[in-house]
N, C-alpha and C positions, 0 to 999 in steps of 0.2 A: 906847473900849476899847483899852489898850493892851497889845501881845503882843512877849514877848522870847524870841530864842532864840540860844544861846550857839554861835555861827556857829565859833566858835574850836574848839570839840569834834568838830563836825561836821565840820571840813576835815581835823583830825587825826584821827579816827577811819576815816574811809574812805581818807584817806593810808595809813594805817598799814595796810589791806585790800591796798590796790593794790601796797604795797610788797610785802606778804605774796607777793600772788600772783607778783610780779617773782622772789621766791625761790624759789616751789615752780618756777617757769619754769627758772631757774639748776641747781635739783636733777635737774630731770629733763633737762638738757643735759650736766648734768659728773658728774651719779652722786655729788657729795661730801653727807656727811651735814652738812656744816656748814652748805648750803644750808639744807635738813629743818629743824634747830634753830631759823634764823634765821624760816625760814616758819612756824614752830606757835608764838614767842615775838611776832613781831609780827602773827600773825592772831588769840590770845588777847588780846593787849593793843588790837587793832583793837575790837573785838567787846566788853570793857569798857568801852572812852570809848563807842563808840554802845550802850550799852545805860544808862549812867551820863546822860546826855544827853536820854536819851529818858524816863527817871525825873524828872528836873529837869522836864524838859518838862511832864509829864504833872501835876505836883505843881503846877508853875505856873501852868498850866492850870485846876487843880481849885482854888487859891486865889479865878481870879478867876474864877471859877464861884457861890462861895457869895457874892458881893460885889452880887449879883442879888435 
């Protein structure tokens, strides 16, 4: 049984969490709204790749399910 998982999505999608959080950190030290944007564009775009990832996953999974 062979199982793949796109190691590549999952580094960039929790990257892109930890950045998020790095920003709302930033926002709530300097008050600037440009933190805020940058937090809610890369916690949206986090939360797309791991949830795109986890659909791949889940499909790949179910391919080699019927293979039984």
């Amino acid at each position: 049984m062979e199982f793949s998982k796109n190691y590549g999505q999952i580094i960039i999608g929790y990257g892109l969490l930890s950045i998020g959080i790095t920003f709302l950190m930033l926002f709530l030290q300097t008050g600037g709204i440009f933190w805020i944007i940058l937090t809610s564009l890369t916690i949206v775009g986090a939360i797309w790749v791991i949830r795109k990832e986890r659909q791949e996953r889940k499909k790949y999974n179910s391919d080699n399910d019927c293979e039984f």
